[in-house]
N, C-alpha and C positions, 0 to 999 in steps of 0.2 A: 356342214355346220361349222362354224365358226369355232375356232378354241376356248378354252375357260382363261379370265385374264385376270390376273394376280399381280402382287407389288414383287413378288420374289418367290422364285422355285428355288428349293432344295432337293439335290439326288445325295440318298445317303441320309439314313434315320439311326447309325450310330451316334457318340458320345458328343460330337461336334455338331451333328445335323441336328441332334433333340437341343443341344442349347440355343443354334443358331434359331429355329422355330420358337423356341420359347422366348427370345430375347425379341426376335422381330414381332412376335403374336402381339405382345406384350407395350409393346412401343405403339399395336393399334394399323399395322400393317396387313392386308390379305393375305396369307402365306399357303402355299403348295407344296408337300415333301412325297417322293415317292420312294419306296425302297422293297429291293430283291426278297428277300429273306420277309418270313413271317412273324418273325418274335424277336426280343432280344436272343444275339447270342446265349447262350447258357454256359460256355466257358469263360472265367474270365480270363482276361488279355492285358488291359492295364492293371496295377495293384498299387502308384503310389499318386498322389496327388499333391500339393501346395493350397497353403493359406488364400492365393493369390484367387486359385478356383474355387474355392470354399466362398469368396467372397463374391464369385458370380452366383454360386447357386445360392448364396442368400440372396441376391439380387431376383433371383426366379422362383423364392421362396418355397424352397425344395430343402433348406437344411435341417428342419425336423425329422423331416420321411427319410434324411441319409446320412443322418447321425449314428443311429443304431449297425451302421453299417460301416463306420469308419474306427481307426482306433490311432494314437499316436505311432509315426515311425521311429523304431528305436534306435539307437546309435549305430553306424555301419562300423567295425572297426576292421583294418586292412594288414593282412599277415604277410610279409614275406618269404624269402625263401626257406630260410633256416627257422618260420614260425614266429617271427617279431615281432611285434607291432611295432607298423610305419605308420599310420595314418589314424586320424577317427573322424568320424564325422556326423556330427549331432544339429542340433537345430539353436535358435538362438533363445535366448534366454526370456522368461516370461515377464514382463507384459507383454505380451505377444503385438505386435504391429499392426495387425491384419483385425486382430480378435479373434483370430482362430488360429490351433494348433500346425504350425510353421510347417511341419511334412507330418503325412498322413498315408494310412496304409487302408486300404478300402476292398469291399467286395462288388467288382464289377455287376453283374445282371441285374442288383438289388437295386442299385443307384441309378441304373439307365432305366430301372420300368420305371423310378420314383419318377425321374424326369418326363419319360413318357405322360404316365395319369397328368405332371400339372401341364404339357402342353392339351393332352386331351379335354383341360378345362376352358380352353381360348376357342370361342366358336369363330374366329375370322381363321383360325389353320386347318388344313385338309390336311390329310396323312393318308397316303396311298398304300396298304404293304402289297406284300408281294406283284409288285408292281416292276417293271423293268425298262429302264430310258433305252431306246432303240435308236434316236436319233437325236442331237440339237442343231438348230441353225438360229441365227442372230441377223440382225440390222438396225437401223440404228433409231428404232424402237424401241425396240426389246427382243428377246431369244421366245422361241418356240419349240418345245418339247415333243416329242412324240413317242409315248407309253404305250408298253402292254401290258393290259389288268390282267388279274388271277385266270380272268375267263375267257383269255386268248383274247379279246376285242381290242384294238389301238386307237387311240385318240390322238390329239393335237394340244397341250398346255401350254398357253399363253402367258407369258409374266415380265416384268420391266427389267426385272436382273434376277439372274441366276447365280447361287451357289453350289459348286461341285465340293462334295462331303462326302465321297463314295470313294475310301479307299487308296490303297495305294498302287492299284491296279483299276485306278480311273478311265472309267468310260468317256466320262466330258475331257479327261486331260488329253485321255486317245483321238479324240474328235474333232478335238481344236489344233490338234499337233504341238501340246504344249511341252516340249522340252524338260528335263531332266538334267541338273546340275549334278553328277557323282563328288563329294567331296573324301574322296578316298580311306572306306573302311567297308570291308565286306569277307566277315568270315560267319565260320557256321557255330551255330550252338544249339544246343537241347534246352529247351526250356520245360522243366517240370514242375507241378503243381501236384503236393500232395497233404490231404485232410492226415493228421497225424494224432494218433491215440494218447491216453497220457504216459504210457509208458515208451511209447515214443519219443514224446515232449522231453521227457526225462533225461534221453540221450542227447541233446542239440544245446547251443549254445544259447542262451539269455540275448544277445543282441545277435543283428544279422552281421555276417561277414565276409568280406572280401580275398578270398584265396588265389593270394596274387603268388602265384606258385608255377614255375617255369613248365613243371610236366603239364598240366592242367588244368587251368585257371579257373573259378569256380565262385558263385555266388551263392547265397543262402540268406533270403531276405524271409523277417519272421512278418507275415500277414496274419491278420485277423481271426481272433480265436485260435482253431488249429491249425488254420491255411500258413504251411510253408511253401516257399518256393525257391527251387536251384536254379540256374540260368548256368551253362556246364559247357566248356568250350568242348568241338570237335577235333579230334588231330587228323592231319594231312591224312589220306587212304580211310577213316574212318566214314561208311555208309549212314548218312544221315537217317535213313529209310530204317536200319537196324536199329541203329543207338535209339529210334525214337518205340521197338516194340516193349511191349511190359518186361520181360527179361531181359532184354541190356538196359533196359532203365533201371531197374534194380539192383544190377550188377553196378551201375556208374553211380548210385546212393549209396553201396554196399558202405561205405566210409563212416555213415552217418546214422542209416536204418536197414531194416529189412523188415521183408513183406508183412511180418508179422505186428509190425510198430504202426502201419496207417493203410492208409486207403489211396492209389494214385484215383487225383482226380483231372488231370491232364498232362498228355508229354507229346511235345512236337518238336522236332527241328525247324530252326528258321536260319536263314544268312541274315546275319545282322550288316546293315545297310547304315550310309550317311547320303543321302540325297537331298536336295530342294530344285525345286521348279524355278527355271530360268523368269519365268514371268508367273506373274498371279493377276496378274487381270487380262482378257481378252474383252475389247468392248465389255459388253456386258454380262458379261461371266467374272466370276473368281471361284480360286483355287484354294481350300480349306481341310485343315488335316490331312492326314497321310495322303491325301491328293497331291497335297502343298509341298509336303515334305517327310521323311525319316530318318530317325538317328538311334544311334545303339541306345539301350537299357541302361546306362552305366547309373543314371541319375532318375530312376524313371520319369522323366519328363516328357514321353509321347504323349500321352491323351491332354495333359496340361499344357504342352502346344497349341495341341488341338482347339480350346475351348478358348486358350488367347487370341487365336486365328478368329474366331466367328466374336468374341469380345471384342475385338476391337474392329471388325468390320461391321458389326450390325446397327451400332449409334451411329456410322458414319454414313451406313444405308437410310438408316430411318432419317436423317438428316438431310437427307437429301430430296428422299422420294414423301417426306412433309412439308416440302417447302422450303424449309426452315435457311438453307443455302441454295445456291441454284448458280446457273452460267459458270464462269471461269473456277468461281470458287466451290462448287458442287465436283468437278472434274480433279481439283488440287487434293479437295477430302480426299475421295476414291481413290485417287493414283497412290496418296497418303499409305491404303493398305498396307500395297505391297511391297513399297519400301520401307517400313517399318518393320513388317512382319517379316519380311527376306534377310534382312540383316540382325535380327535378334535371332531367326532360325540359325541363321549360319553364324553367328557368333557363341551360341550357348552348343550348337554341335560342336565347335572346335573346340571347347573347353570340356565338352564331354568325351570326346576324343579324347583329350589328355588324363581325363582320369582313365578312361580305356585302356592307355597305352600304360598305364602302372600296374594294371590290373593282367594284362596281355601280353606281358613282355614273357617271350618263351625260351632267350638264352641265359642259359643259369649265371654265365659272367657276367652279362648287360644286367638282370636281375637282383643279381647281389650291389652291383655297383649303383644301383637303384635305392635300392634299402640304405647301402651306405650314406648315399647323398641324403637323403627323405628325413635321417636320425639326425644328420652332420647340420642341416636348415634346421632341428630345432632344437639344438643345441643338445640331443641328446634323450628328449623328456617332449611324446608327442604330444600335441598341443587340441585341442577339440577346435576344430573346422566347420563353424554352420554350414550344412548345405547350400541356404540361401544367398551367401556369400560367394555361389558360383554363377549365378543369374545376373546377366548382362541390363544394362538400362537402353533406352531407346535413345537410338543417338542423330536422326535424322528424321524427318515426316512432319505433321501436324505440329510441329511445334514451335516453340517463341525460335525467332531467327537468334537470339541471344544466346549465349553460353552462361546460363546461371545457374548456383548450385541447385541441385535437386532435379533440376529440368531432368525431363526421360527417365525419372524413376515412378516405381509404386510409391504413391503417397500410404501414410497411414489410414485405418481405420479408428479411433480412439472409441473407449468407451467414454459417454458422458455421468456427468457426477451427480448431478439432479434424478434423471431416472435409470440410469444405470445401462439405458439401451445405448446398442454401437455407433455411430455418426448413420452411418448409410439409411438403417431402420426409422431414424430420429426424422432424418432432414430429407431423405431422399435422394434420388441419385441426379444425370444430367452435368451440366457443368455446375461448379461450386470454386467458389471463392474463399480461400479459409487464412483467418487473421488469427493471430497469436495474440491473446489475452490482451494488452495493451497499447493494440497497433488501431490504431485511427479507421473507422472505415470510407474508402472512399466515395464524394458526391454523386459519383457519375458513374454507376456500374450499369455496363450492358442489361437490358432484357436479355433474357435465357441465363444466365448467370444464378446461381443460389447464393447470398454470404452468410457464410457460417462462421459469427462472431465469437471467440471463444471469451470474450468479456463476456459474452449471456449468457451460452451454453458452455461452461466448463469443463474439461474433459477431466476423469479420474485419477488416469495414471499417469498423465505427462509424457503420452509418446509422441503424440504433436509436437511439444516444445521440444521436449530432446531433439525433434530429425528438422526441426527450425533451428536450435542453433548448431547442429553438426550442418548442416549446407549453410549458413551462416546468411538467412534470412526471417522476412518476418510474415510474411505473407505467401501463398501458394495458390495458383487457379489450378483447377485439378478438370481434368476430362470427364466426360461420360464410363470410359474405363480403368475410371483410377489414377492412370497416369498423369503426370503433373508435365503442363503444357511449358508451365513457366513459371520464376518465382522471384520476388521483391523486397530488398531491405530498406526501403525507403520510401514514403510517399509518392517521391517523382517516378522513383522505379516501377512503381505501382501503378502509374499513371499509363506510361511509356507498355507493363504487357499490356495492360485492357485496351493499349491504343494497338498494339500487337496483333490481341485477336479477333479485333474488329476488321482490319487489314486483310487478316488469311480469312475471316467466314464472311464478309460479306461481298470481297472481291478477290481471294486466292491469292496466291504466291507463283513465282517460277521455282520449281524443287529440283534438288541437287543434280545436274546429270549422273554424275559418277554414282548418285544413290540411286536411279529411277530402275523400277524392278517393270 
């Protein structure tokens, strides 16, 4: 019997693999996902998210069902040795960009089955659980799967491209012999999670914070409701196996609480890792989430990796596999991924590295001289640091061959002023073309393009104009995933991208070697 044949398989029905299905379902794709495990996890794993992903899952219009499950993240502030504060780090100030709260603090299994139920509303997705990939092979067709269901029986799944979303202990990465980049950080920590009572609460500090502290460096980030969480370095000799039973767990909180203050609801040691995959695309496969890539806690930025990864690969699948591009320049999308996604992985890892390395610095000399310098840069009087302001722009791929301001960032979301709803809900997503109140629109815009005149729709609060004239333009085409392809202060300029993107989608570009992932 012939295989079952689909536009796209997915291995791996976590945080990544349910967005990916819901974004391809949704686009009107056949999709296929199969995965190990029966249920969501029930611990959770990730705990912070960004506006950037809030603004996907309105996109998959899931942000009612996971609202009640998020809460603002509150100020991180960072102690050094002698108890100082060197650092703070907050979110940026409201109007918010995005339309939704800048960093967010969330409860994992509640938010993955929301996503779950809405891909279970897309009848072109199959969802396989306890389902296990035994094999892939490819040609140049498409990849063929070979599962085994619940019931011990294996089959053959057929589909035109596959994504691997399974972890960081990938089966497809094992398969294909895809490579492992180490960008050197690999030590151990306990990570605990515990429900804490109010007389617990009572003991801990009002914001989370960073205990940059030479004996034992130490997090305590305040999640949702009661959910605290420590992230607790290991020292040299110390049994990760131990540190992680109920009793030296308690013992290594004894700082903070005891038994009697909460409830542990998870502790495990992990080695905290910085890796990315040498390549993310084999023919027809790619590499998404912890598959792709891992980097330390320091920002939690893992799962929102994650969900940037199938963001920005699945408009460029659906684009592909609808026609819509095809030949040289269906191939420049694709390739597009992984040099986008490899180098904002490895750029936002080295930067979280560096907060790491403030956070981890375990000689009390290098430490103090740490703190000296951190107070000495600001003059004495620490200054509030948006988190956001550590997140890298795209600086190669899909985009205008030109250097213009704004290029490779998140565009905004604005609200509009008429009916108060966000641009995205308003207009729609896809590509979009957005002019600043008094900027001429032009004659000749592409089919697939949307323009979004802000002389008819209005936006409310002016975050449009503000991030038009800090990149000191007037116009912006903005991608399928937000990102801004390219931007124009002038008519001709305006002329010249849409002559731009006509060039890369309808006959591709030659892309950078020194950036080709």
């Amino acid at each position: 019997m012939s295989p079952s044949l689909y536009d796209v398989a997915i291995v791996g029905y976590g945080p990544a693999g349910q967005v990916a299905a819901g974004l391809l379902g949704q686009a009107g794709l056949s999709v296929y996902v199969c995965e190990r495990l029966a249920d969501v996890y029930e611990i959770p794993r990730a705990i912070a998210l960004d506006h950037e992903i809030m603004r996907v899952f309105q996109q998959l219009g899931v942000i009612d069902a996971i609202q009640p499950y998020c809460e603002p993240f509150t100020p991180s502030e960072y102690y050094g040795v002698d108890g100082r504060l060197i650092r703070r780090m907050t979110m940026v100030e409201p109007p918010y960009p995005q339309g939704y709260t800048p960093s967010i603090v969330f409860t994992q299994p509640p938010v993955e089955r929301a996503l779950r139920e809405r891909v279970a509303r897309l009848p072109n997705v199959r969802v396989d659980l306890t389902t296990e990939l035994l094999d892939l092979r490819q040609d140049a067709t498409g990849a063929t799967l070979q599962v085994r269901g619940p019931d011990g029986a294996e089959r053959g799944i057929r589909a035109k491209y596959a994504i691997a979303c399974d972890g960081g202990a990938s089966t497809v990465r094992t398969l294909l012999d895809l490579p492992l980049e180490d960008l050197d950080f690999d030590e151990p920590w306990l990570v605990v999670d515990v429900l804490v009572n109010e007389r617990g609460l009572a003991k801990l500090p009002e914001v989370s914070v960073q205990y940059c502290e030479p004996e034992r460096p130490c997090t305590l980030v305040i999640g949702p409701k009661n959910h605290r969480r420590w992230e607790i370095s290991l020292k040299p000799g110390e049994d990760p196996k131990e540190a992680a039973t109920p009793e030296r767990t308690w013992e290594l909180l004894s700082r903070w609480l005891t038994p009697a203050d909460g409830q542990l609801w998870r502790q495990a040691s992990y080695r905290f890792h910085a890796l990315v995959a040498a390549r993310w695309r084999a023919g027809r496969v790619f590499l998404a989430g912890d598959a792709a890539h891992m980097q330390p806690p320091f920002l939690g930025q893992g799962m929102c990796q994650g969900v940037r990864d199938v963001a920005n690969l699945s408009w460029k699948l659906a684009a592909v596999l609808r026609g819509e591009v095809a030949g040289a320049a269906a191939e420049d999308l694709l390739d597009s991924y992984g040099i986008e996604r490899k180098a904002h992985v490895r750029e936002l890892t080295s930067r979280i590295k560096g907060v790491g390395a403030v956070i981890c610095e375990r000689d009390p000399a290098r430490a103090r001289a740490r703190d000296e310098k951190m107070l000495a840069d600001c003059g004495g009087v620490v200054q509030d640091t948006p988190r956001q302001d550590i997140l890298p722009r795209l600086e190669a791929g899909f985009l205008s061959p030109r250097e213009t301001g704004g290029r490779g960032t998140l565009f905004p979301q604005p609200r509009l002023a008429a009916s108060g709803a966000l641009m995205d809900h308003a207009v729609g997503g896809g590509w979009r073309l957005v002019l600043v109140s008094d900027a001429p629109a032009p004659a000749d815009v592409p089919a697939g393009i949307t323009v979004v005149a802000l002389a008819r729709t209005p936006e409310a609060e002016g975050v449009v104009a503000r991030w038009m004239q800090r990149h000191g333009c007037r116009a912006a085409l903005m991608r399928p995933d937000h990102y801004v392809f390219g931007t124009a202060a002038t008519p001709d300029e305006l002329a010249q991208l849409l002559a731009e993107w006509r060039q890369r989608w309808r006959q591709g570009a030659p892309l950078p070697e020194a950036a080709a992932a």
